[in-house]
N, C-alpha and C positions, 0 to 999 in steps of 0.2 A: 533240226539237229540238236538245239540247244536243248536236253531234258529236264526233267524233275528232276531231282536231287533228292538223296534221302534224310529223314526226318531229322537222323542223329547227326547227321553234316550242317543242316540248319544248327539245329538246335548246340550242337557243340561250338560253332564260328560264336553263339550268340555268351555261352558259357562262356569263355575264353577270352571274350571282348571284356565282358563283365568282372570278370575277376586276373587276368593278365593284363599288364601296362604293354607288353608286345603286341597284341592283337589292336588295333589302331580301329577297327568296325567291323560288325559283325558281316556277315557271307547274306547279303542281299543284290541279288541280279540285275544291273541294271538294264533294264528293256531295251530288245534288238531297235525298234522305231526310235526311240531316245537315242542312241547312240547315231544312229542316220541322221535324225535333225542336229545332232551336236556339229556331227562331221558337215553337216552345209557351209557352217560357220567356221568352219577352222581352214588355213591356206596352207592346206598339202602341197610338200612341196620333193620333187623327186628328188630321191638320197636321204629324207629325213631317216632319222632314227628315233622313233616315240617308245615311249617306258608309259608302262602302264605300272601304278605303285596300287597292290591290291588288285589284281587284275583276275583273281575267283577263277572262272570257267573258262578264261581267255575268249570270251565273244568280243570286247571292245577291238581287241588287237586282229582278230578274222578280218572284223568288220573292216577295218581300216587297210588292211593286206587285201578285201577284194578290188578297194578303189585304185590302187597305184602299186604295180608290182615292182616298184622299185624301194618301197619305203621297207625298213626293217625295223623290229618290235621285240622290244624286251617288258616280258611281264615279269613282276616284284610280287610272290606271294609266300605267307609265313605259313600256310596252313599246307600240310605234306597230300592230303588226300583231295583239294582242289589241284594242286599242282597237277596232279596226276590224271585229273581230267580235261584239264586246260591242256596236256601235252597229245590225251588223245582228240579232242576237237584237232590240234592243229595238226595230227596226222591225217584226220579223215576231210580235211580241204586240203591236205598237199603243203602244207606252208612251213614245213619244218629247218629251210634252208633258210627263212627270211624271218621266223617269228618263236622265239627262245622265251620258255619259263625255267626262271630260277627260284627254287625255295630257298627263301630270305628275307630276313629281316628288312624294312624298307627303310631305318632309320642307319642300314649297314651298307646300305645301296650307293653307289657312287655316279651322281647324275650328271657330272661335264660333258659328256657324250651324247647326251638327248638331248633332241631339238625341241619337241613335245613332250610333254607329261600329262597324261591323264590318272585323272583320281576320284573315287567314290567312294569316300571312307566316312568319318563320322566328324560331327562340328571339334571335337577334343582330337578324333586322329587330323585332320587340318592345324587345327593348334600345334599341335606336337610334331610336325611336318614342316610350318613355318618358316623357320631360320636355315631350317637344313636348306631348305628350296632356295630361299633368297641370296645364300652363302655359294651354292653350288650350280645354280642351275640358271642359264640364260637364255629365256625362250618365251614360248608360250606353256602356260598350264590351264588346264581346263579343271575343274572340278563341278562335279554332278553336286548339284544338291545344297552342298556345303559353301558357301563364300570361303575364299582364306584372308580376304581384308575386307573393310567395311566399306570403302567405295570400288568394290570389283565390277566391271563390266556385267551386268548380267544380262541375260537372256531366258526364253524360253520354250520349250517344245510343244508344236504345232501342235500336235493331237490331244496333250492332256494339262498343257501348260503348265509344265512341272520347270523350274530354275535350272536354269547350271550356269555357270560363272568362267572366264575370259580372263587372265593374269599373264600380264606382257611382262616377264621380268627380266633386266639387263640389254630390254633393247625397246626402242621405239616401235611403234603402233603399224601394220601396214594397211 
């Protein structure tokens, strides 16, 4: 389901990254398999509400919408032309009642209401993410890739043992 994407939607995410302080990382996919191994690790739990900040083509929030049809998913994306495709992935699985993209800034975004936060942005978009997370957000945050502290949990995916990182914030470990 998930497609190619065209050249100028790369290549502009990457433009934008590079010269706008809004674009937080450039438009790189993170793989359907990585997102399954993330999800092993993470304790869904029915009723959450997860925000995806930078959530691209809306696959993390699918993925997460096939395991538990109770959990509800807001994707945070600044880029107008991924939005638009994120909204049709989630019309062609059905998921439109439980799994909402809004185009918007992620530094405008108001996170008291997630329980979860997923994020794959870039080591500077994690920086600049930071305080906002710690000030607002009590829960778990996963981030691909990128640590947001220097002793984060990490972990890694079985297939190609690529990192992603575990941040329990405002509450204890379960």
């Amino acid at each position: 389901m998930f497609h190619d994407l065209p050249d100028k939607l790369w290549l502009g995410t990457w433009l934008k990254f590079y010269f706008s302080k809004k674009y937080l990382a450039p438009y790189i996919p993170t793989p359907i398999h990585v997102i399954q191994d993330i999800l092993k690790t993470i304790p869904l739990k029915d009723n959450d509400v997860v925000y995806d900040l930078g959530s691209g083509d809306g696959r993390t929030l699918i993925e997460i919408a096939k395991l538990n049809p109770t959990i509800t998913g807001y994707g945070y994306e600044i880029d107008k032309e991924l939005c638009q495709i994120a909204k049709q992935h989630i019309h062609h699985f059905k998921f439109e009642n439980r799994l909402h993209i809004l185009q918007q800034d992620i530094m405008e975004s108001n996170l008291k209401n997630a329980t979860i936060v997923f994020l794959y942005l870039s080591e500077k978009g994690n920086q600049t993410l930071t305080q906002k997370l710690q000030s607002e957000f009590h829960g778990i945050v996963c981030s691909y890739y990128f640590p947001l502290f220097p002793n984060s949990e990490c972990h890694h995916t079985s297939k190609d043992n690529v990192p992603f990182y575990l941040h329990h914030l405002g509450q204890k470990k379960e």
